[in-house]
N, C-alpha and C positions, 0 to 999 in steps of 0.2 A: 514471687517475682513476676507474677505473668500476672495475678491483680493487679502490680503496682504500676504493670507498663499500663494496661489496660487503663488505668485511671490517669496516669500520663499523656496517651491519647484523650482521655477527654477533658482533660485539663486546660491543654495546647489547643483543643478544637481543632487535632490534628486527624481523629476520628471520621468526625462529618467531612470534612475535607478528602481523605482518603478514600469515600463513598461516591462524594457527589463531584470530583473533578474526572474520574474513569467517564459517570453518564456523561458529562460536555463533552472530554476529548472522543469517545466513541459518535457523538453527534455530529462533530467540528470533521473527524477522517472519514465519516460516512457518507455526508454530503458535498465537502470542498474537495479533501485527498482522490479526485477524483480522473483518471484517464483517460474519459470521454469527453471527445472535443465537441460540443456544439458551439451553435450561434457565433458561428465564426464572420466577422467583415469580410464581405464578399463587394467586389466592383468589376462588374458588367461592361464592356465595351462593346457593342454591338455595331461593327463597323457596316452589313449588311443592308438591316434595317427592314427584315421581310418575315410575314408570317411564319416562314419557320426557324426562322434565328429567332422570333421572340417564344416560339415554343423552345427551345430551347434555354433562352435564357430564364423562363416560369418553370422549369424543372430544378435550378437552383432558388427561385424564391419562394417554392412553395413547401419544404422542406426545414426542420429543425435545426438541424446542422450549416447553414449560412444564412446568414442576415444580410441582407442586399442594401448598402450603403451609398450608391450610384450607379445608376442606369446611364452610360454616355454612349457618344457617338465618335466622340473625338482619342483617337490614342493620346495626347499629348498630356489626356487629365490622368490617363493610369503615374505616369511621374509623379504628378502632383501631388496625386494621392497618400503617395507607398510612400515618399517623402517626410511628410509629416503624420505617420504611423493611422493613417484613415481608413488602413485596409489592410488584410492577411495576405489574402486570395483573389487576383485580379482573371478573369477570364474573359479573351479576346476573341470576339469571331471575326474573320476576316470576312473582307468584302468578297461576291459571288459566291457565296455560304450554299447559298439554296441554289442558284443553278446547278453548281457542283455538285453536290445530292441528289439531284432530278436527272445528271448526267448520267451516274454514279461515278464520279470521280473522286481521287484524291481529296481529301482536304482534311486540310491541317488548324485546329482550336488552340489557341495559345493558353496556356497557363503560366503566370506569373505568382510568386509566392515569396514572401516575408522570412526568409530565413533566422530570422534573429531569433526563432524559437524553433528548433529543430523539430522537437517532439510533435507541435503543433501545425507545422507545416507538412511535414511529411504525412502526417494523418488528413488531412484536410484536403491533397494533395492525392491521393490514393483514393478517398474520397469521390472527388470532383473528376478522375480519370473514369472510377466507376459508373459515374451520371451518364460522362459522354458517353459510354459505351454504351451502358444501355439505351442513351436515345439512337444512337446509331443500327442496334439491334431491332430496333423499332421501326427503321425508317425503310430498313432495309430489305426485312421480313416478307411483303405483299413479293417486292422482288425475286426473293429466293423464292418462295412458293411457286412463281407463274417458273422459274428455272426445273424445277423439282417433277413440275408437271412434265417438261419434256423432254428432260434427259434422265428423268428416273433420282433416285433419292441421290442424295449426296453426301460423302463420309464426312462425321462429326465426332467432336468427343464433349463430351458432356458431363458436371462437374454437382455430385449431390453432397454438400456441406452437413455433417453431423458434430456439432459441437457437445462435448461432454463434460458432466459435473458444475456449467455453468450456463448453460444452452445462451440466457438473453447476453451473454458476454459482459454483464454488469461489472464494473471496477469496486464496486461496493460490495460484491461478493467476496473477493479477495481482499479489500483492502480492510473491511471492518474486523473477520476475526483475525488478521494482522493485528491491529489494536490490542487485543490481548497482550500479547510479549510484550507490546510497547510499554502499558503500562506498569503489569508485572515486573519491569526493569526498573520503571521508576519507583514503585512502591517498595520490592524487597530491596534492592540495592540501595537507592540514594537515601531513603527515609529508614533503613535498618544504619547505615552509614552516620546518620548525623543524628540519631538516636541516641546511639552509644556513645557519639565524643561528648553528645551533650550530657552523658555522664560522667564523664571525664574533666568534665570544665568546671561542674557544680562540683566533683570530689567525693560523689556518690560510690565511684569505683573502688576506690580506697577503704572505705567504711565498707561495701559488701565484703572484702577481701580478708578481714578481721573477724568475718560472721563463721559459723558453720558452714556455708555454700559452697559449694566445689564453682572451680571456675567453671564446668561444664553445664552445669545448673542453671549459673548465671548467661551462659547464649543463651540454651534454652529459654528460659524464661524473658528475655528477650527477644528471642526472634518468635515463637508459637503465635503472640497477638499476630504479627504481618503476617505468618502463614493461615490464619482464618480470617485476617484481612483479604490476602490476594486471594483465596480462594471465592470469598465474598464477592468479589469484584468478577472475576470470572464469568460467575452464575449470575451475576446484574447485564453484564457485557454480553452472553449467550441469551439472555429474555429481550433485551434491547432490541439485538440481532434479527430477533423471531419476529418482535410484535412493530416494532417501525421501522427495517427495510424488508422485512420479507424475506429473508433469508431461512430457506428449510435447511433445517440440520439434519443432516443423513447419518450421523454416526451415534454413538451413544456417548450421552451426558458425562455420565458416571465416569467413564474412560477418560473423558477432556480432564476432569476435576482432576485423577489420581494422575495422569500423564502431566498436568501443570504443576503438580506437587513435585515434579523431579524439576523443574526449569523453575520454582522458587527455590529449591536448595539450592541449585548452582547458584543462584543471584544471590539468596541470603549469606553464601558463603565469602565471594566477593565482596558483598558489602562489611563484611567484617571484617577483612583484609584492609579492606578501605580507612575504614575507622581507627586501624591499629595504625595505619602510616600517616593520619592524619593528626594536628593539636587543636583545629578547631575548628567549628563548624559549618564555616567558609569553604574552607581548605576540602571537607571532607565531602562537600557539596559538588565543587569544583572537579574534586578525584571524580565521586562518579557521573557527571554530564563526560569525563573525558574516556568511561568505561562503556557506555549507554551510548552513545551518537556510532562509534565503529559495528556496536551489537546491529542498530541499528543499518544502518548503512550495507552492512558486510554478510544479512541477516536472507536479502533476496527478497526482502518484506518490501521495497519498493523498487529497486534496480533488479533483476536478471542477474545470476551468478554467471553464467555465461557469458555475459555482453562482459564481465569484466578480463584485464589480465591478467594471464596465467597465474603470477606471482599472487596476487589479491584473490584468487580462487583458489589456493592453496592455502591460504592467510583463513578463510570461512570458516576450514574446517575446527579453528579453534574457538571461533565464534558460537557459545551454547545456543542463539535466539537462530542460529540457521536451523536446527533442531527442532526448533520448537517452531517455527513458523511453517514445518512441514505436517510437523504432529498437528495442528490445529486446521489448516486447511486441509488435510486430509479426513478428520474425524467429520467438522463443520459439511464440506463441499462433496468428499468423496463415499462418505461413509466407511473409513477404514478401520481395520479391527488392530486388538494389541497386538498381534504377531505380526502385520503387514510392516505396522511400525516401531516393530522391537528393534533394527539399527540406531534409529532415532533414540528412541527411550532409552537406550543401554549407553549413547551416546553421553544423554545427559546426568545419568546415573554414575556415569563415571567424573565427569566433572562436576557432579554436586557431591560427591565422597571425597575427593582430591581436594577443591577447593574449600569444603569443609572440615577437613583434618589439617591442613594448611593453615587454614584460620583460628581450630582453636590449640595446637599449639605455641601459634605465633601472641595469642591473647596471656598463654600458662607464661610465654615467657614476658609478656610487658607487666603483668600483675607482679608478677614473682619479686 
């Protein structure tokens, strides 16, 4: 049974496919699926018009993170602009900019922002707050110091940032061994799914049924190829990882491979669930895109469990890929060992027992 799939796969040229679509989509989420806003439209209004409103505004052009789209003088183009989407982030200095600094007075920098993208604005926006302050910090500095000399030091509090497990903040550290579960989901589930109806539809099912094979046999020998498929893929996905973004792995290999081996049983189990309530290989196709997008979604793999409602955070917990998206950045990012994340694994362990005894007696009774 496990030749016959095996030769199946290469029959279909479902094989080379099942290899070489993980290397694209691990390519396509490592470099697009990405969180990091740059080169955002940036437009300048410089109502001032004074050496240090253009120091100011060459702090936003010299910089990755805004691409400077119009330099004006006039407010009435910031409408024009933001109007027909010409611009994200518009920043306005007012007029007597730099007296008011020379004074040290008040003064107030406008920022205007393109809400139609929340994510993007808000980032960009946090951003461009950062800039001002730090030129402000800058301008301000000579002052404090001649203050400092005469009334003695002055209380501050002061803010030393340690980022851990990711230090450059990369979204590509996170998002790439993500891609694992992704595909995993799609390999054992949808293609274990439309595997088997398509033994169903040729009538191949019928003719094993009559053999000496116990139906149990018959998963087996079905499902084994995709688990030395998805393991395959794994180990393609963790060299990718290493050798074109730079991703050090801090955990041990060997643990990723056997901890993925519990998050293909739950999948393989599923998909043979799938298969049994399916009569063809549309249908069966269909069932798991509609099993794979909530895994997905409800996974933490790109939304925050957090940020969601109560209810939908209670919903995760029957979600296998929340599980597994922890085991993988934690082995990947943190270097965790099997007991750190034996919640996890026991997790999955139990929904690949469950959904695999589920499935093959749901198969003893459609054969029967």
């Amino acid at each position: 049974m496990i030749k016959k799939e095996f030769i199946e796969l290469r029959r279909m040229r479902l094989l080379a496919l099942l290899l070489i679509a993980p290397v694209i989509q691990v390519i396509v989420f490592g470099y697009v699926a990405t969180t990091d806003v740059k080169h955002v439209k940036t437009l300048i209004c410089d109502e001032d018009a004074t050496a240090m409103s253009r120091q100011l505004a060459d702090k936003f052009a010299h910089t990755e993170y805004f691409d400077l789209v119009m330099a004006t003088h006039d407010p009435s183009e910031i409408d024009r602009l933001f109007s027909r989407n010409g611009a994200v982030i518009g920043i306005r200095i007012p007029k007597y900019f730099s007296k008011g600094v020379k004074n040290a007075e008040w003064v107030k920098v406008q920022l205007i922002v393109d809400g139609s993208d929340s994510n993007m604005s808000l980032l960009s926006m946090n951003r461009a707050i950062s800039i001002i302050s730090r030129f402000s910090q800058d301008r301000f500095g000579e002052k404090i110091a001649i203050i400092k000399k005469t009334i003695g030091g002055l209380p501050s509090v002061n803010t030393q940032e340690r980022v851990w497990f990711n230090p450059e903040l990369k979204s590509a550290n996170t998002m790439v061994p993500g891609v694992v579960g992704l595909i995993l989901m799609i390999i054992t589930l949808a293609i274990t799914a439309v595997a088997i109806v398509r033994e169903k539809e040729t009538g191949n099912i019928e003719q094993l049924v009559v053999t000496p094979i116990k139906p149990y046999e018959i998963i087996l020998g079905k499902i084994i190829p995709y688990i030395a498929v998805g393991l395959l893929d794994v180990a393609t996905i963790t060299v990718l990882s290493l050798v074109v973004f730079n991703i050090s792995m801090q955990g041990s290999f060997i643990l990723l491979l056997a901890l993925s081996f519990f998050m293909i049983l739950a999948n393989l189990g599923l998909g043979i669930l799938v298969s049994i309530a399916s009569s063809t290989q549309q249908q069966a196709m269909l069932s798991a895109i509609f099993f794979v997008f909530p895994n997905i979604l409800l996974s933490g793999f790109i939304f925050p469990i957090k940020n969601m409602p109560e209810v939908l955070q209670w919903l995760t917990y029957f979600v296998p890929m929340r599980y597994y998206i922890v085991i993988i950045r934690g082995v990947f990012l943190k270097g965790l060992t099997f007991m750190e994340l034996l919640p996890q694994t026991a997790a999955l362990f139990v929904f690949g027992i469950v959904l695999f005894a589920i499935a093959i007696r749901q198969f003893r009774k459609t054969i029967g």
